[in-house]
Every structure is written in C-alpha cells, then in structure tokens.
PyMOL Python script that loads the backbone (N, CA, C, O; Angstrom):
from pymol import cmd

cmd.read_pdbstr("""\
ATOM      1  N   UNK A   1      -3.377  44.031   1.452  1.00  0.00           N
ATOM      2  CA  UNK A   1      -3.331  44.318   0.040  1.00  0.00           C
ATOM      3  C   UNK A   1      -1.943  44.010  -0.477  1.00  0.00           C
ATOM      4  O   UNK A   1      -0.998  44.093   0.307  1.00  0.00           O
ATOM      5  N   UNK A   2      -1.755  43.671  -1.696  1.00  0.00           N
ATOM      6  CA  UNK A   2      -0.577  43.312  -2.305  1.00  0.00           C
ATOM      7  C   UNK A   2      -0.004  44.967  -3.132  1.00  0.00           C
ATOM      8  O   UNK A   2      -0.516  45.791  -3.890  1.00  0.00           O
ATOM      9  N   UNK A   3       0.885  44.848  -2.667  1.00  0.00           N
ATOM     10  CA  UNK A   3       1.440  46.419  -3.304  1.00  0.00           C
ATOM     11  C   UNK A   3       2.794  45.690  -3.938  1.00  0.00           C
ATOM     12  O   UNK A   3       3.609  44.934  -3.409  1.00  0.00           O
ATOM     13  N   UNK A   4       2.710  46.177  -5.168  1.00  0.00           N
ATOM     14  CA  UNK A   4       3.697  45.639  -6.537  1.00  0.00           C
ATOM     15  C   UNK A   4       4.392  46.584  -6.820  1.00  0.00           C
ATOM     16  O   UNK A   4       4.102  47.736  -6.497  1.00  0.00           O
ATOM     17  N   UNK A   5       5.609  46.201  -7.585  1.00  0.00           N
ATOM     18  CA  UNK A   5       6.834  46.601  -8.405  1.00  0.00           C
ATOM     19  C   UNK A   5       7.047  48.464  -7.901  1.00  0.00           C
ATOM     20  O   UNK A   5       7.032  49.497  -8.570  1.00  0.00           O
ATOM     21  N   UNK A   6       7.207  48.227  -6.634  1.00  0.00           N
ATOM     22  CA  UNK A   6       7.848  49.743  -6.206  1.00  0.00           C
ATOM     23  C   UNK A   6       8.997  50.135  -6.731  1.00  0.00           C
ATOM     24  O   UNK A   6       9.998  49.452  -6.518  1.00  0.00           O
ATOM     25  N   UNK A   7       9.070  51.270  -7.492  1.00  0.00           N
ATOM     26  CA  UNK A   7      10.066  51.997  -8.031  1.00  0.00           C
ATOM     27  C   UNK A   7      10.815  53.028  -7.147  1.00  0.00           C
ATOM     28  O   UNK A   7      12.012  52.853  -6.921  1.00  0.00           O
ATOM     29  N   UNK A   8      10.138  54.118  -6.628  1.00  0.00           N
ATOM     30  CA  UNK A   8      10.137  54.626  -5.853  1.00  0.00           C
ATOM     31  C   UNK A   8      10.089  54.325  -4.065  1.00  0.00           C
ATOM     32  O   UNK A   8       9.045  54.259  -3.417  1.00  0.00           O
ATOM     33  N   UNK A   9      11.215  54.200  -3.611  1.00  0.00           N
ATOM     34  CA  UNK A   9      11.074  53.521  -2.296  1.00  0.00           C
ATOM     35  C   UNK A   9      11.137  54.934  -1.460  1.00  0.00           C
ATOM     36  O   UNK A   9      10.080  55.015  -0.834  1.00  0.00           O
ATOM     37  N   UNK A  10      11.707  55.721  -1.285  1.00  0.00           N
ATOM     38  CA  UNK A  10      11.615  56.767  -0.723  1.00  0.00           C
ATOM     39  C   UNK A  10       9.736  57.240  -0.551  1.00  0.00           C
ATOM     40  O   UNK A  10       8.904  57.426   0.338  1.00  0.00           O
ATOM     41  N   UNK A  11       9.826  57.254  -1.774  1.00  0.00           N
ATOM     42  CA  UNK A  11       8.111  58.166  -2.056  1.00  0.00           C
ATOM     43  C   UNK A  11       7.333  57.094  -1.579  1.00  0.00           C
ATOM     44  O   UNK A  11       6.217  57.440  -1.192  1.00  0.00           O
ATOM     45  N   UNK A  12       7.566  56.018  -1.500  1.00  0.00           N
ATOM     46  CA  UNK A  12       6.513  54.994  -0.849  1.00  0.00           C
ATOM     47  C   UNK A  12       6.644  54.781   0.735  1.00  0.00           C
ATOM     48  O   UNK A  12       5.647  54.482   1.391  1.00  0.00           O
ATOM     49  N   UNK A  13       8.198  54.981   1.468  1.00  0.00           N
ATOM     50  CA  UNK A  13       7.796  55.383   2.212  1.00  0.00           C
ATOM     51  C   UNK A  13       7.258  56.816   3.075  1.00  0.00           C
ATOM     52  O   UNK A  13       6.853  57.083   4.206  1.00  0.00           O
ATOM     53  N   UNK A  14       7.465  57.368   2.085  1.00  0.00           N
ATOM     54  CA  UNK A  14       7.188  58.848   2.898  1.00  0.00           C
ATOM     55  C   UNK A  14       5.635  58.705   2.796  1.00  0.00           C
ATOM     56  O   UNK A  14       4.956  59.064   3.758  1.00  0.00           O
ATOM     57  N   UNK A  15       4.995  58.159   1.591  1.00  0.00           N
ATOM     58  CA  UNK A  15       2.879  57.565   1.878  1.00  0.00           C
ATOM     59  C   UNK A  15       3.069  56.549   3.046  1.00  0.00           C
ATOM     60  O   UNK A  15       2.066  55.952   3.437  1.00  0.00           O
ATOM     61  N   UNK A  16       4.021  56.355   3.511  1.00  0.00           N
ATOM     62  CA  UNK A  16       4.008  55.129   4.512  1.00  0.00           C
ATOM     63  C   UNK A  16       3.530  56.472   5.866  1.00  0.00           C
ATOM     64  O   UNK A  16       2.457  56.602   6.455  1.00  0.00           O
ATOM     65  N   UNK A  17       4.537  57.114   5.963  1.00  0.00           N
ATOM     66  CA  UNK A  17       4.920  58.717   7.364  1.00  0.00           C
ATOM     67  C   UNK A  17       3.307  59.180   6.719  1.00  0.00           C
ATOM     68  O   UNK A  17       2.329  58.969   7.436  1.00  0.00           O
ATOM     69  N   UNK A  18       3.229  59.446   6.142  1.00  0.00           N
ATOM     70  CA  UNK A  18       1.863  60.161   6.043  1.00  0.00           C
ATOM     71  C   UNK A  18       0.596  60.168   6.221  1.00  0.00           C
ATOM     72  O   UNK A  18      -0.297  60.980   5.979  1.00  0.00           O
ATOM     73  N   UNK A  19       0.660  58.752   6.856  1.00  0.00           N
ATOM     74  CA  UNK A  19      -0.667  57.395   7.006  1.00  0.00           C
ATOM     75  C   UNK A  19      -0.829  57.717   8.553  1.00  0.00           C
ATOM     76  O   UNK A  19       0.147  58.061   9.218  1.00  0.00           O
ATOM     77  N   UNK A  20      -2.030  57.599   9.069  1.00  0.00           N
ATOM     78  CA  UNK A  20      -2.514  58.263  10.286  1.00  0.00           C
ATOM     79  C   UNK A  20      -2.680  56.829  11.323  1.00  0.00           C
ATOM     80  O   UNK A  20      -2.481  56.773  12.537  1.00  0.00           O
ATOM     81  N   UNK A  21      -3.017  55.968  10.596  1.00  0.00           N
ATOM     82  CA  UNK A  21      -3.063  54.845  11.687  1.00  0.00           C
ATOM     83  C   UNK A  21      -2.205  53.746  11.089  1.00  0.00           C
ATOM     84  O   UNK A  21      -1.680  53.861   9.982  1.00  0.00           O
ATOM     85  N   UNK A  22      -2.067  52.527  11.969  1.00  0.00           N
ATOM     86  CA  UNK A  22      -1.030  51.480  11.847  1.00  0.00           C
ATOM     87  C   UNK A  22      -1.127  50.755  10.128  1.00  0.00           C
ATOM     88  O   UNK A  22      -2.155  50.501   9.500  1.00  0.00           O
ATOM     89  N   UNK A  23       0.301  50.557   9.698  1.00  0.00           N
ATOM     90  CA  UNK A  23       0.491  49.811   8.562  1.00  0.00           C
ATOM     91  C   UNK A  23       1.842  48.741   8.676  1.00  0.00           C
ATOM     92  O   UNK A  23       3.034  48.999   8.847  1.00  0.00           O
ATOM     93  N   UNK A  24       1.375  47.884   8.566  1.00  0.00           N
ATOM     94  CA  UNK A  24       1.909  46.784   8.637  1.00  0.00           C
ATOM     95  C   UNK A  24       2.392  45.717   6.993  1.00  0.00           C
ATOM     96  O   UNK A  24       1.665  45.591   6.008  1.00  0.00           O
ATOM     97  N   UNK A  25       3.723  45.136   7.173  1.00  0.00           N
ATOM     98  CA  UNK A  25       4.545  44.277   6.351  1.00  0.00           C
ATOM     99  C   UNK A  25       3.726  42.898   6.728  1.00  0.00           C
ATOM    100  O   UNK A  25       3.608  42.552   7.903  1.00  0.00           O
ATOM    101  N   UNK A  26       3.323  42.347   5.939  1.00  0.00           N
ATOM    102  CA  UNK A  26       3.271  40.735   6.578  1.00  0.00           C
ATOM    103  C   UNK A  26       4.475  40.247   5.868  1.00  0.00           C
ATOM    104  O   UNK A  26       4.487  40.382   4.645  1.00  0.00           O
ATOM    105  N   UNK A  27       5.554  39.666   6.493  1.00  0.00           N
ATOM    106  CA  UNK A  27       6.562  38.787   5.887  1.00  0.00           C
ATOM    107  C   UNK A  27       6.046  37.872   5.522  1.00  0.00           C
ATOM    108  O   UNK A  27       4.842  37.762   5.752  1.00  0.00           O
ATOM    109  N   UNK A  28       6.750  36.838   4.801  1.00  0.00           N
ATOM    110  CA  UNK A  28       6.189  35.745   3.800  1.00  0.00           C
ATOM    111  C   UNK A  28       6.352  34.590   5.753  1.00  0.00           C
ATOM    112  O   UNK A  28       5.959  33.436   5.578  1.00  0.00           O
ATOM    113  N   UNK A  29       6.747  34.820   6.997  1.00  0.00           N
ATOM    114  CA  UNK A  29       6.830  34.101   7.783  1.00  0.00           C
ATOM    115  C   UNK A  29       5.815  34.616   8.322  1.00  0.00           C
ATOM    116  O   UNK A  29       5.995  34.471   9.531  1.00  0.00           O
ATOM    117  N   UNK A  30       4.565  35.286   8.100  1.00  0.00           N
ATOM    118  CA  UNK A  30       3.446  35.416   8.847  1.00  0.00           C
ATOM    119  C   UNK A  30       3.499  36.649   9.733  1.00  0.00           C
ATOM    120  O   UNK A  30       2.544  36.988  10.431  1.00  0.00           O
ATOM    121  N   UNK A  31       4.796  37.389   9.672  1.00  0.00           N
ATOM    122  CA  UNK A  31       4.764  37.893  10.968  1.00  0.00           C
ATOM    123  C   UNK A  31       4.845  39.433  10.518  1.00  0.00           C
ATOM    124  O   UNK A  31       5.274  39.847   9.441  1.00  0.00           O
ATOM    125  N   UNK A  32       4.358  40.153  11.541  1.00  0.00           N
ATOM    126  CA  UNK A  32       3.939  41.657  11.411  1.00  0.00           C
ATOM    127  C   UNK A  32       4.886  42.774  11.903  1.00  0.00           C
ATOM    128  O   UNK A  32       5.069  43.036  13.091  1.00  0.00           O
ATOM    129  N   UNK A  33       5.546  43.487  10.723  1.00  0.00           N
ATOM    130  CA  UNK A  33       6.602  44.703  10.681  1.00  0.00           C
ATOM    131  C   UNK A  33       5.455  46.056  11.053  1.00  0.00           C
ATOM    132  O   UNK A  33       4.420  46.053  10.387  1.00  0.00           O
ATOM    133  N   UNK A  34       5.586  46.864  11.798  1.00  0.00           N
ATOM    134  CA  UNK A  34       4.836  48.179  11.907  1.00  0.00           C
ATOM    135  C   UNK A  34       5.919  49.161  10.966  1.00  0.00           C
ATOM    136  O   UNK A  34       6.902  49.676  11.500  1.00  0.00           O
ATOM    137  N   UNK A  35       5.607  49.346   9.507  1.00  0.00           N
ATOM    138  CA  UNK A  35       6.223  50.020   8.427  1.00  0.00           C
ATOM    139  C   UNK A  35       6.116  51.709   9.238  1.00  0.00           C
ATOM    140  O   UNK A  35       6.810  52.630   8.807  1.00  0.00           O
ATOM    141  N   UNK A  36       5.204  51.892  10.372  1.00  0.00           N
ATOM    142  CA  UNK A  36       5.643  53.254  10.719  1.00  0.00           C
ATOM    143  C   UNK A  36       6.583  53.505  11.220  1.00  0.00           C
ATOM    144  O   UNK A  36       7.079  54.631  11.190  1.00  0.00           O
ATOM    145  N   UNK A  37       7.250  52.164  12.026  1.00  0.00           N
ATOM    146  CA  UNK A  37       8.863  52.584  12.786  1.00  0.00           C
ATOM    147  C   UNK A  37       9.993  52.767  11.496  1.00  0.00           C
ATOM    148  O   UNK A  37       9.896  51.928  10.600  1.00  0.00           O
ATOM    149  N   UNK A  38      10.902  53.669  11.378  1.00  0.00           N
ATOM    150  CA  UNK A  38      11.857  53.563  11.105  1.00  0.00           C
ATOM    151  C   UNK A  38      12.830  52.152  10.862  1.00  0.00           C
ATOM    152  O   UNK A  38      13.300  51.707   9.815  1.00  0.00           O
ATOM    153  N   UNK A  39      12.906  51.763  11.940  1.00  0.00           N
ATOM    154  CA  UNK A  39      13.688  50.561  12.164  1.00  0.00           C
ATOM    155  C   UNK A  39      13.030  49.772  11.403  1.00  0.00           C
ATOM    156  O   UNK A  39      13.653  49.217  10.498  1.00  0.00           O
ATOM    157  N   UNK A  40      11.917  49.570  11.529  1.00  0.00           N
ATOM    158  CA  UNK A  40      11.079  48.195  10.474  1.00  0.00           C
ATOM    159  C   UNK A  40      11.080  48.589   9.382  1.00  0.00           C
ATOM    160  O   UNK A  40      10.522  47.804   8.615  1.00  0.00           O
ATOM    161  N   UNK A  41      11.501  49.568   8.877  1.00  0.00           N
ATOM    162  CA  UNK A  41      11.450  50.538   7.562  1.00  0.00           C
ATOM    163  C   UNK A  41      13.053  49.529   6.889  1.00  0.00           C
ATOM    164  O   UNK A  41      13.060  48.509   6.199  1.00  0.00           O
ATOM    165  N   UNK A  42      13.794  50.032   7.235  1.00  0.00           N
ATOM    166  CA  UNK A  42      15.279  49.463   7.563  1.00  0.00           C
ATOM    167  C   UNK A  42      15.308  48.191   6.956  1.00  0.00           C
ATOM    168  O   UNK A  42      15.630  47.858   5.815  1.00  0.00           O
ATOM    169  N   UNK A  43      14.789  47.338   8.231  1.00  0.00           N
ATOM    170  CA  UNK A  43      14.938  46.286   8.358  1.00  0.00           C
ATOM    171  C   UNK A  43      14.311  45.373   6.993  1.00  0.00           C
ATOM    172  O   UNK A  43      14.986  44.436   6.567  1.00  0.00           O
ATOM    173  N   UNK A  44      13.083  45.693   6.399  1.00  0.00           N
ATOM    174  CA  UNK A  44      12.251  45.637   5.626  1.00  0.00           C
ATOM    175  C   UNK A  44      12.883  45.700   4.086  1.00  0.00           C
ATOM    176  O   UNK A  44      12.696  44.974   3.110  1.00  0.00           O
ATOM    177  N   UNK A  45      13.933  47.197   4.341  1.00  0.00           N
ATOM    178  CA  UNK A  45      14.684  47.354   3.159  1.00  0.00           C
ATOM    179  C   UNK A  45      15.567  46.189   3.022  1.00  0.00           C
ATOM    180  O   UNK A  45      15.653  45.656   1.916  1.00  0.00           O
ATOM    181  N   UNK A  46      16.396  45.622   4.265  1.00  0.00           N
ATOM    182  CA  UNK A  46      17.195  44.870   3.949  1.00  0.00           C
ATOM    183  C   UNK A  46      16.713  43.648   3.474  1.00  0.00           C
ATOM    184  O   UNK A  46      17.358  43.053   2.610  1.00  0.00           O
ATOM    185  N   UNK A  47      15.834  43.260   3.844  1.00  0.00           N
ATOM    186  CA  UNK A  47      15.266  41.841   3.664  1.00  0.00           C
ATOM    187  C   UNK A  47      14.578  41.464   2.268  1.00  0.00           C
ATOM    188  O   UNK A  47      14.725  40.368   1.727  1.00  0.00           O
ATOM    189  N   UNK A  48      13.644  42.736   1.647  1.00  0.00           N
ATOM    190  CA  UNK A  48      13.076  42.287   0.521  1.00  0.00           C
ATOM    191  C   UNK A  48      13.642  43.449  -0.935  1.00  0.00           C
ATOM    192  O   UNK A  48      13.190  43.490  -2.079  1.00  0.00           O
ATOM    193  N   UNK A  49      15.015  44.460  -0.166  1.00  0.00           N
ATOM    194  CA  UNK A  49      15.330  45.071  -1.486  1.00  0.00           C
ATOM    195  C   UNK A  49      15.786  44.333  -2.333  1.00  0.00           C
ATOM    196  O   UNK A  49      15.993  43.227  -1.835  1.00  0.00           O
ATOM    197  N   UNK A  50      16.087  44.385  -3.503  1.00  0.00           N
ATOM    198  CA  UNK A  50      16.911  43.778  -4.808  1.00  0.00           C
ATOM    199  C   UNK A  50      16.661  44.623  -5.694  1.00  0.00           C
ATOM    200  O   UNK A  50      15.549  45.151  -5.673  1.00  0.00           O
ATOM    201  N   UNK A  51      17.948  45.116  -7.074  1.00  0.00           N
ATOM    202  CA  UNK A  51      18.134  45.795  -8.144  1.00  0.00           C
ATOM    203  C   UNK A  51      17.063  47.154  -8.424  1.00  0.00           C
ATOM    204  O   UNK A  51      16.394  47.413  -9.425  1.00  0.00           O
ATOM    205  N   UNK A  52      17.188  47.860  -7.178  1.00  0.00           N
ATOM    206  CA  UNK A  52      16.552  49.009  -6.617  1.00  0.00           C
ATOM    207  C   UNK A  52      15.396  48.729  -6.976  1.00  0.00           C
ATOM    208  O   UNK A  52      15.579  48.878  -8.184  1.00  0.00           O
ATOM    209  N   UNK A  53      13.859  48.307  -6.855  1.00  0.00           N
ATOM    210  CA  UNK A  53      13.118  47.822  -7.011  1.00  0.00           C
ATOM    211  C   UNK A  53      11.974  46.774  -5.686  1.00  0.00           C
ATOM    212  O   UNK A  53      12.419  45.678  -5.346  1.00  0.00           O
ATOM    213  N   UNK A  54      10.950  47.129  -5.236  1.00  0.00           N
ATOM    214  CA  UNK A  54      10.395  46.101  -4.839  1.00  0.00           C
ATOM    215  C   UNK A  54       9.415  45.229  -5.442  1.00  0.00           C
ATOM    216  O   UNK A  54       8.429  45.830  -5.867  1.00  0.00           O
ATOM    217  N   UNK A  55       9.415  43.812  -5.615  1.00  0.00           N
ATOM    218  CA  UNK A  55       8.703  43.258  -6.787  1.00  0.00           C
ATOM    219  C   UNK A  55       7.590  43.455  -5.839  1.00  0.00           C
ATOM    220  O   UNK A  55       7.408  44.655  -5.633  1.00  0.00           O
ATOM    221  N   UNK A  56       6.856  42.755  -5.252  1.00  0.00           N
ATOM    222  CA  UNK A  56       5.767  42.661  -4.333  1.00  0.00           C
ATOM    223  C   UNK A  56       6.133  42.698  -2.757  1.00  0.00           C
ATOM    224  O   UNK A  56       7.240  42.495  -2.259  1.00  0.00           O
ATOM    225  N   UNK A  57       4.815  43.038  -2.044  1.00  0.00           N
ATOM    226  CA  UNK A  57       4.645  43.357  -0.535  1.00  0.00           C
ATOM    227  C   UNK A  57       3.268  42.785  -0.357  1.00  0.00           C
ATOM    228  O   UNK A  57       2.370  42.670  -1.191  1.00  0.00           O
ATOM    229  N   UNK A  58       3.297  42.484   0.796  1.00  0.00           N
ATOM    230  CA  UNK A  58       2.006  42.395   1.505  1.00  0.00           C
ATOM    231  C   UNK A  58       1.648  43.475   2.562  1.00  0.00           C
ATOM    232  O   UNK A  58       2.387  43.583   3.540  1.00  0.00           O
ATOM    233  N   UNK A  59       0.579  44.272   2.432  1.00  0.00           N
ATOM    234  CA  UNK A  59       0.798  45.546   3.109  1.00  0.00           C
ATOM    235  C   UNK A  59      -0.414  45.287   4.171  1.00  0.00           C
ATOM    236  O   UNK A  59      -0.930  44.171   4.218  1.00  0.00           O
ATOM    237  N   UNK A  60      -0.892  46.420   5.085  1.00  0.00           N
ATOM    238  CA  UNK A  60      -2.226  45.990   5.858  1.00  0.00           C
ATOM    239  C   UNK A  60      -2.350  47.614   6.375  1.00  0.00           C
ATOM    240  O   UNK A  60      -1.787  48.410   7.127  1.00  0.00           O
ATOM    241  N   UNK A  61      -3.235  47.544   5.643  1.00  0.00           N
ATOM    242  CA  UNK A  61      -3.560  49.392   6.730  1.00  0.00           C
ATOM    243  C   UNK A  61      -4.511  49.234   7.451  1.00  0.00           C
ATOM    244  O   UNK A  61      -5.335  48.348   7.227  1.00  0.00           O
ATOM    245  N   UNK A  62      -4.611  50.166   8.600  1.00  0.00           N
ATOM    246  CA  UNK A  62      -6.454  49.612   9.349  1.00  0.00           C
ATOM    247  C   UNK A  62      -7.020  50.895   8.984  1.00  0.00           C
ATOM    248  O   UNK A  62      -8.217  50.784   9.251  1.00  0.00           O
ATOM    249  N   UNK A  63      -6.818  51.981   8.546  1.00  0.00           N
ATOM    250  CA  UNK A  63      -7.610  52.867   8.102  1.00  0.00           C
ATOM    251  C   UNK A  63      -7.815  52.831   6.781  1.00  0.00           C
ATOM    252  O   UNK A  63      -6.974  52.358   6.017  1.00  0.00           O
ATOM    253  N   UNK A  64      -9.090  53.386   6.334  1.00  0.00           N
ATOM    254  CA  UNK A  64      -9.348  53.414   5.020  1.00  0.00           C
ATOM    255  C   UNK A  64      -8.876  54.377   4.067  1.00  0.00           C
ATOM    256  O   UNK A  64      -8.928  54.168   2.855  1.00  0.00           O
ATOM    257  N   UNK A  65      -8.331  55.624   4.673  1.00  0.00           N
ATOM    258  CA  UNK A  65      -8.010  56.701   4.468  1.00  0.00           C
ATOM    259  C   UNK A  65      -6.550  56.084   3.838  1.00  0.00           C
ATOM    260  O   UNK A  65      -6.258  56.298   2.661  1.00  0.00           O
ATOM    261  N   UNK A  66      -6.075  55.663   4.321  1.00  0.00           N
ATOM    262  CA  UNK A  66      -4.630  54.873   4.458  1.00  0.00           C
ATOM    263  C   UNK A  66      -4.379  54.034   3.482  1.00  0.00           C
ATOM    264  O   UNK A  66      -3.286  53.943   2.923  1.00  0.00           O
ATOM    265  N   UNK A  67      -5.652  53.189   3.146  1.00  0.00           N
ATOM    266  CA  UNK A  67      -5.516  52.236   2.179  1.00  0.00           C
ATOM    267  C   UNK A  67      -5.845  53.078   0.818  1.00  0.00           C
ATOM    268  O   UNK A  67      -5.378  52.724  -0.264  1.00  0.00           O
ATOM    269  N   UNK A  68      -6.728  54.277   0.968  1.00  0.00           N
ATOM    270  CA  UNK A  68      -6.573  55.390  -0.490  1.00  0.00           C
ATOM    271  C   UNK A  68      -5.199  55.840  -0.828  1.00  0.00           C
ATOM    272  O   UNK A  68      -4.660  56.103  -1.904  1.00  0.00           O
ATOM    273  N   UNK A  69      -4.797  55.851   0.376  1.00  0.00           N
ATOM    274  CA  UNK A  69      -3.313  56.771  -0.038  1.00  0.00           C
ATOM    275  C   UNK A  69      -2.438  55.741  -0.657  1.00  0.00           C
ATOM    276  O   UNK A  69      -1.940  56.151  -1.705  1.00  0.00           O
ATOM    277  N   UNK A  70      -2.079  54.461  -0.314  1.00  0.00           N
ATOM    278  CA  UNK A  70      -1.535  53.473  -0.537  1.00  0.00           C
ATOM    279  C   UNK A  70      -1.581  53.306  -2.165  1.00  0.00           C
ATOM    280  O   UNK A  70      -0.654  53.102  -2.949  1.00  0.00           O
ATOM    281  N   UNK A  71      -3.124  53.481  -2.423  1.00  0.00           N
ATOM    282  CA  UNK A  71      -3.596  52.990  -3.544  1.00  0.00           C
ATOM    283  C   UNK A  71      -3.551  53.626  -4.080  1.00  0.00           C
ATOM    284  O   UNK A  71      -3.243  53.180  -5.185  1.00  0.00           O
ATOM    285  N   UNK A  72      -3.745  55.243  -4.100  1.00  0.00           N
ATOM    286  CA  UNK A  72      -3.097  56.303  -5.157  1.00  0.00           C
ATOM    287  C   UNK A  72      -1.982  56.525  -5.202  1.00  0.00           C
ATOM    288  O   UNK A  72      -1.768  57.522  -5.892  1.00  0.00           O
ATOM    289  N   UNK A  73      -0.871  55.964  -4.688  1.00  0.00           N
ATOM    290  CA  UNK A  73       0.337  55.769  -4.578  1.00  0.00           C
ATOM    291  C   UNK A  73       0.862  54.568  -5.650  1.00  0.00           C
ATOM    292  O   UNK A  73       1.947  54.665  -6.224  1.00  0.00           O
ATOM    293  N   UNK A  74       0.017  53.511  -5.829  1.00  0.00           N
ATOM    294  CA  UNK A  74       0.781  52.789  -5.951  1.00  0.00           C
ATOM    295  C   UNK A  74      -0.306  52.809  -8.034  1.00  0.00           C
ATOM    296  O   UNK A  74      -0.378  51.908  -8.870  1.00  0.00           O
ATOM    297  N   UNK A  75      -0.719  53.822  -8.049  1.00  0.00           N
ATOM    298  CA  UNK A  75      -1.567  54.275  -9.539  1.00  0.00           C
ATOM    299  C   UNK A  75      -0.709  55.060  -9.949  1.00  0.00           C
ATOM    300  O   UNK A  75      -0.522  54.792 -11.136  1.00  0.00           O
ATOM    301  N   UNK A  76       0.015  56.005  -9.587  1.00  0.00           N
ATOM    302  CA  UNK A  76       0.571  56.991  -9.831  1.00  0.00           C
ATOM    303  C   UNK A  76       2.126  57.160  -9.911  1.00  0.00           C
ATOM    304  O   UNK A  76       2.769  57.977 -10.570  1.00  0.00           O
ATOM    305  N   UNK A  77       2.691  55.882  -8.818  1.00  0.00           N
ATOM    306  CA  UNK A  77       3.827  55.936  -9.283  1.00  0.00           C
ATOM    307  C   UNK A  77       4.881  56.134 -10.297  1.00  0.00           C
ATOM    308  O   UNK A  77       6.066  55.992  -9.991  1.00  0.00           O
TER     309      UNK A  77
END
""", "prot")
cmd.dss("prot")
cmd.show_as("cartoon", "prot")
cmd.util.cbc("prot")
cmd.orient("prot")
C-alpha cells in the first residue's frame, strides 16, 4: 500500500510497534526494510526524511489487522 504525506512520524511509527505481524518498506531499489526493527526505523528515517514530513512510502503488512491500523492511521492523522 502507498502510505502518503506523514506528518506525524513518531505516531506512525509507534502504529508501526503496535502491528502484530511483519511490515515492511519497499525502497524505490526493490528491496525490503522490516519497519519493526528499530534500526530499519533509523535507517528509513535517514533515507526518505525531508522538511519533517514523509511525502510517500511503500508499505506491506501481511496481516489484515495491520493493514486497518495502517489505514486508520493514515485517515486520522
């Protein structure tokens, strides 16, 4: 799923900690960040932050539960 114009990076990741099974970054190089580690959290920040803001993500949850939370997350922001 494409998850847009994050304002809130903290609160998006803490719906990230709160997600019960694997969620994953696809980088624009194909390749797969596990957004539950810390470190890929990090790393993730460094690579696609700019002017406190994330414009777009490519996200991947395998639970469905996961992809609600995502998605009322990203309604409500």
């Amino acid at each position: 799923m494409k998850v847009e114009n994050i304002k809130d990076i903290n609160k998006f990741f803490s719906v990230i900690d709160s997600c019960t099974g694997r969620v994953e970054l696809v980088t624009g190089e194909g390749d797969r960040l596990n957004l539950k580690s810390k470190l890929s959290q990090y790393v993730s920040l460094v690579n696609i932050f700019s002017n406190g803001e994330i414009p777009e993500l490519e996200v991947v949850a395998y639970e469905p539960e996961d992809t609600k939370r995502l998605i009322d997350f990203m309604i409500n922001q």
